[in-house]
Each structure stands twice: as C-alpha cells, then as structure tokens.
C-alpha positions as CSV (number, residue, x, y, z in Angstrom):
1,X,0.0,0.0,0.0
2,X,3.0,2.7,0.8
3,X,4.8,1.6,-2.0
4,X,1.7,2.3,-4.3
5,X,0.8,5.7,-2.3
6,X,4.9,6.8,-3.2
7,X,4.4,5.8,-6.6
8,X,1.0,7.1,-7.4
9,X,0.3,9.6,-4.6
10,X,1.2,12.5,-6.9
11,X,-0.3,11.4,-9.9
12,X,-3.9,11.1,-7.6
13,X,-3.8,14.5,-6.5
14,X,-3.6,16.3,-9.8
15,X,-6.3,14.4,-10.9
16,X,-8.4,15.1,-8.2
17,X,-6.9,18.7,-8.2
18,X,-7.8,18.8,-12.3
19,X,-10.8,17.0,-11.6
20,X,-11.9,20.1,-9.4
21,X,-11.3,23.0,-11.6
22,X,-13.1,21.0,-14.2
23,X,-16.1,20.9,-12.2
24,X,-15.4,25.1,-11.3
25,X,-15.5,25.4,-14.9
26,X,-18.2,23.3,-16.0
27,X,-20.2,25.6,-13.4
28,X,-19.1,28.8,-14.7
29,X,-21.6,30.1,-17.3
30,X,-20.8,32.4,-19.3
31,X,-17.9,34.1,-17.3
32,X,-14.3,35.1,-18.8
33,X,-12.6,32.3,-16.7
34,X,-14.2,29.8,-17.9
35,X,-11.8,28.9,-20.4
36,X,-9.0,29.7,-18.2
37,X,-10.1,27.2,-15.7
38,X,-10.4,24.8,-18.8
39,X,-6.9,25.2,-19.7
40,X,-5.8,24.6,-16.4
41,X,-7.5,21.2,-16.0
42,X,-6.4,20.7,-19.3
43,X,-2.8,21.6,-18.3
44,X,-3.4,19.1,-15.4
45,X,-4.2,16.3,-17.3
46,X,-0.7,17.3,-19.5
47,X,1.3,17.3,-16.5
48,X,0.2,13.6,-15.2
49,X,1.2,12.6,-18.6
50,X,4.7,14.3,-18.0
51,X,5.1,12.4,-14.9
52,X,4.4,9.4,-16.5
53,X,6.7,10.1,-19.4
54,X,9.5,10.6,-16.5
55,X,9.0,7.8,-14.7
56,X,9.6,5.6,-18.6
57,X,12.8,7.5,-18.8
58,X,13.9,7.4,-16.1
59,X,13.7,3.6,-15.5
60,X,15.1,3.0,-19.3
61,X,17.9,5.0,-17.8
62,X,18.3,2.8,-14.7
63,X,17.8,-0.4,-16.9
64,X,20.6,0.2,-19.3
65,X,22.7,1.0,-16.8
66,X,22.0,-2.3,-14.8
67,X,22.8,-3.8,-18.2
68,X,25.9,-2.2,-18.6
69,X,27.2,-3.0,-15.1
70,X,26.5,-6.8,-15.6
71,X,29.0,-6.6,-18.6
C-alpha cells in the first residue's frame, strides 16, 4: 500500500486537483474564466502525462545502466 501511495500519490492528487477546476469550470456560465479554468485542468491532465513520461525515462535509464554494469 506505501509503496503504491509513493508511486502514485502525486499522480492522484492532480487528478483530483484537475478534476476540481473541471467541475469550477463546468459551473461557470458564461464568465471570462471559464476557459481559463479549462486550460488549467487541461494543463493538469498534460502534466500527469509528463510524470508518466519521466518515470519511462527514467527507468530506461536505470535499466541500461543495470545492463551495462553486468557486462
């Protein structure tokens, strides 16, 4: 359960966060923010993509150089 938390914690709370200024947008009727607050949820759902994009790189990195230490 921790180890799951550590790994997806983050990921969780800019959904949620994303998730809420989706619904602040969704509610905002014809106001000037509401296409701001879109862009930011947007941006949120961008952002969880990054961190996934990362975490691949990031263990590529570590794999290869497991490989190349076992050489």
């Amino acid at each position: 359960m921790l180890r799951a938390f550590l790994n997806y914690g983050l990921v969780a709370a800019v959904l949620v966060w994303a998730a809420v200024v989706a619904m602040m947008a969704y509610h905002l009727d014809e106001s000037p923010w509401r296409w701001a607050f879109a862009a930011l949820s947007v941006g949120g759902l961008v952002t969880v993509a990054g961190i996934f994009w990362i975490r691949k790189y990031v263990d590529g990195l570590n794999k290869a150089s497991d490989h190349g230490s076992k050489l």
